[in-house]
Biopython code that builds the backbone (N, CA, C, O; Angstrom):
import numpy as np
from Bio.PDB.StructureBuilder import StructureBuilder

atoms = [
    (1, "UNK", "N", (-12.667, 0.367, -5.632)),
    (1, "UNK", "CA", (-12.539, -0.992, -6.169)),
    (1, "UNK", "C", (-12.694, -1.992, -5.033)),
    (1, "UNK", "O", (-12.143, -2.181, -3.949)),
    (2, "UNK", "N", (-13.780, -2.613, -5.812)),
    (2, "UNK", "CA", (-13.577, -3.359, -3.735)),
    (2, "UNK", "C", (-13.117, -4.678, -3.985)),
    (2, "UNK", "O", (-13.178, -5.191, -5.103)),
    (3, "UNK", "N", (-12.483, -5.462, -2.596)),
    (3, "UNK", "CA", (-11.273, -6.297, -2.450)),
    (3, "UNK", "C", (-12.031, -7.360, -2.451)),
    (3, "UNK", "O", (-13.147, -7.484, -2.957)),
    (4, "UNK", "N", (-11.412, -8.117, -1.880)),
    (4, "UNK", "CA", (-12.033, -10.142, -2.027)),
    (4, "UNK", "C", (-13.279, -10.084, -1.251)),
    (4, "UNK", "O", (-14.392, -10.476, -1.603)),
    (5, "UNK", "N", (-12.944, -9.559, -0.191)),
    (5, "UNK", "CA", (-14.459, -9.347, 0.740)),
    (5, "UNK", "C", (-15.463, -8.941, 0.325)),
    (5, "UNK", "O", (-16.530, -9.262, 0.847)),
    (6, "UNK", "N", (-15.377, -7.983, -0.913)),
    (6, "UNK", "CA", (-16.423, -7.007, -1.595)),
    (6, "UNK", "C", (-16.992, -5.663, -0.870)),
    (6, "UNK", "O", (-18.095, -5.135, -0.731)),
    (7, "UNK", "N", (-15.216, -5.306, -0.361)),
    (7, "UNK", "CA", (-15.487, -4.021, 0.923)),
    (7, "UNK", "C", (-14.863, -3.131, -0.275)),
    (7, "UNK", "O", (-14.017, -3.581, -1.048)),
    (8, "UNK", "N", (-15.335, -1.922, -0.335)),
    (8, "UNK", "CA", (-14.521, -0.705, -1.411)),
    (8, "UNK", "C", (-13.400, -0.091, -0.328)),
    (8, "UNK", "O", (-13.558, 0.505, 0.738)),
    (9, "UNK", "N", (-12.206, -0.491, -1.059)),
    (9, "UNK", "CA", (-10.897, -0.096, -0.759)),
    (9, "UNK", "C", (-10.905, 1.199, -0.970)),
    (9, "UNK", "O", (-11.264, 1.640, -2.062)),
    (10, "UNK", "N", (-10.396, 2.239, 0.332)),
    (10, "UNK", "CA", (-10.494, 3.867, 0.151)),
    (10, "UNK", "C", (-8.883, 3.839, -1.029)),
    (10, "UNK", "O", (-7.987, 3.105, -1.444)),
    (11, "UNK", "N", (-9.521, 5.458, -1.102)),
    (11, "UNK", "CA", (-8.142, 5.661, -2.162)),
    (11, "UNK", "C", (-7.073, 5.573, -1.665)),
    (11, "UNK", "O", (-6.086, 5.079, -2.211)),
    (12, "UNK", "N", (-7.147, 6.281, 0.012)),
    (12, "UNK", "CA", (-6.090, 6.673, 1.034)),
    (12, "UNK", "C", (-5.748, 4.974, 1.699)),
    (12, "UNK", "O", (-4.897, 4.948, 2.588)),
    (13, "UNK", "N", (-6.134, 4.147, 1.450)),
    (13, "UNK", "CA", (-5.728, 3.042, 1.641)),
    (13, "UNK", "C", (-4.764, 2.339, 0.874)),
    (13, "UNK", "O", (-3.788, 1.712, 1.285)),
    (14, "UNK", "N", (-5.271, 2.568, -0.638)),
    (14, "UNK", "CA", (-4.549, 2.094, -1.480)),
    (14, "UNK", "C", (-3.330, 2.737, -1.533)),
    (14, "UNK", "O", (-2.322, 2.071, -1.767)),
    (15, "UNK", "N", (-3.263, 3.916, -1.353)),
    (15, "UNK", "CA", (-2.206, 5.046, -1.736)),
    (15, "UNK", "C", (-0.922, 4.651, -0.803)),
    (15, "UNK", "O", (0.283, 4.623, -1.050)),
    (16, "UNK", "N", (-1.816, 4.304, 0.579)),
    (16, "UNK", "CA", (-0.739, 3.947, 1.724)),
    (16, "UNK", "C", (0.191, 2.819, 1.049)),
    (16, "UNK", "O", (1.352, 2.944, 0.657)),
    (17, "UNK", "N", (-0.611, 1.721, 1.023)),
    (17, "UNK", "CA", (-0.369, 0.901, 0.698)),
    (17, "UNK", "C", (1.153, 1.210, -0.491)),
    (17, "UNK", "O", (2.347, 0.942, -0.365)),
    (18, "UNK", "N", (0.560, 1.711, -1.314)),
    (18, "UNK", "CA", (1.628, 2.038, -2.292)),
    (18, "UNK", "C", (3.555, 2.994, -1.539)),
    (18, "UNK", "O", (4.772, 2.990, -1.725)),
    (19, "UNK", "N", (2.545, 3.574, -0.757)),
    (19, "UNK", "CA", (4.035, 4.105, 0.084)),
    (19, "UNK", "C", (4.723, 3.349, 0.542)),
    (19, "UNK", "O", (5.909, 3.231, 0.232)),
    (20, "UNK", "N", (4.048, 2.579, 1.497)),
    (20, "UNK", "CA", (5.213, 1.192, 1.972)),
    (20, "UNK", "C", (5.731, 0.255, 1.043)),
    (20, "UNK", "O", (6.907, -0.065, 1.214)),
    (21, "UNK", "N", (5.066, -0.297, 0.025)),
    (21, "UNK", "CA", (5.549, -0.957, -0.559)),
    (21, "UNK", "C", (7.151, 0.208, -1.817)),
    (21, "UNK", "O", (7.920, -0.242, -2.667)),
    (22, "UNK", "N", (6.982, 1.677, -1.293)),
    (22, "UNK", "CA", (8.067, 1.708, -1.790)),
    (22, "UNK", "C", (9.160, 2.306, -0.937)),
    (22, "UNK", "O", (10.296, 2.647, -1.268)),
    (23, "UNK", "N", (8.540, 2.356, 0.271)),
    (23, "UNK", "CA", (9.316, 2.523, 1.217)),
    (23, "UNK", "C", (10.082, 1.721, 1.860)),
    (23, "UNK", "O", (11.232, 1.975, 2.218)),
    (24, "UNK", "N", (9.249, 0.318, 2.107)),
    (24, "UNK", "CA", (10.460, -0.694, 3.083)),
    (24, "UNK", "C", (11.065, -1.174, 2.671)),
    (24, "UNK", "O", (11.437, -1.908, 3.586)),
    (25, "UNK", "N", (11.935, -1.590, 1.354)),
    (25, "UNK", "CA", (13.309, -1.518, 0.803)),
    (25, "UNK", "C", (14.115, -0.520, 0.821)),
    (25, "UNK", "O", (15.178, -0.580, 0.205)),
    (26, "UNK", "N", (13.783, 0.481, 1.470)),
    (26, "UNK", "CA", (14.976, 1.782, 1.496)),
    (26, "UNK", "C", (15.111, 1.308, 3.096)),
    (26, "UNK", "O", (16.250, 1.182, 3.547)),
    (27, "UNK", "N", (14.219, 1.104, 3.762)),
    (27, "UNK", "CA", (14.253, 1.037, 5.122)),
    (27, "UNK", "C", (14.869, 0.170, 5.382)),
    (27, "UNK", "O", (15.700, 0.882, 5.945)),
    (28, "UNK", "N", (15.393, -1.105, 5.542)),
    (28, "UNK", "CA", (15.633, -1.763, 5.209)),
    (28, "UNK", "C", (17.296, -2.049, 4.626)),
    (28, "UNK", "O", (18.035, -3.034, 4.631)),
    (29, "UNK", "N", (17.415, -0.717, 4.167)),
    (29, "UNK", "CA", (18.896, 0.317, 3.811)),
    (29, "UNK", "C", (19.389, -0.522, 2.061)),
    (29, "UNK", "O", (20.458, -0.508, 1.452)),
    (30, "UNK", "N", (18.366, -1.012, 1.813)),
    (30, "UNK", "CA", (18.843, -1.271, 0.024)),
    (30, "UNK", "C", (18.925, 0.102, -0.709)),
    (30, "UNK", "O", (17.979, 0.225, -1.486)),
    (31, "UNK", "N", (19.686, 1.066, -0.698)),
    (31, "UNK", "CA", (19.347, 2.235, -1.568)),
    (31, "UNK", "C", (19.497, 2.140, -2.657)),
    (31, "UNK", "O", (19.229, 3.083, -3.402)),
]
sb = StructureBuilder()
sb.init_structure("model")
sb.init_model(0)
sb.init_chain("A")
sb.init_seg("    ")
for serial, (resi, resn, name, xyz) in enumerate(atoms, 1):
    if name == "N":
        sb.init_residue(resn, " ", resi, " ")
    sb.init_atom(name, np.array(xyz, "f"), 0.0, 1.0, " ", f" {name:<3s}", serial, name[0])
structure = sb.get_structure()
């Protein structure tokens, strides 16, 4: 799917992406 730039976002990008965003509220220590 490609982004504003019209670059195709890898899957492993997106995926990351998805880890942190559910990771740095634990990090962070909200459990």
């Amino acid at each position: 799917m490609p982004n504003q730039d019209g670059i195709d976002i890898s899957l492993g990008d997106y995926a990351g992406k998805q880890v942190l965003i559910w990771f740095f509220p634990r990090a962070f220590g909200n459990n």
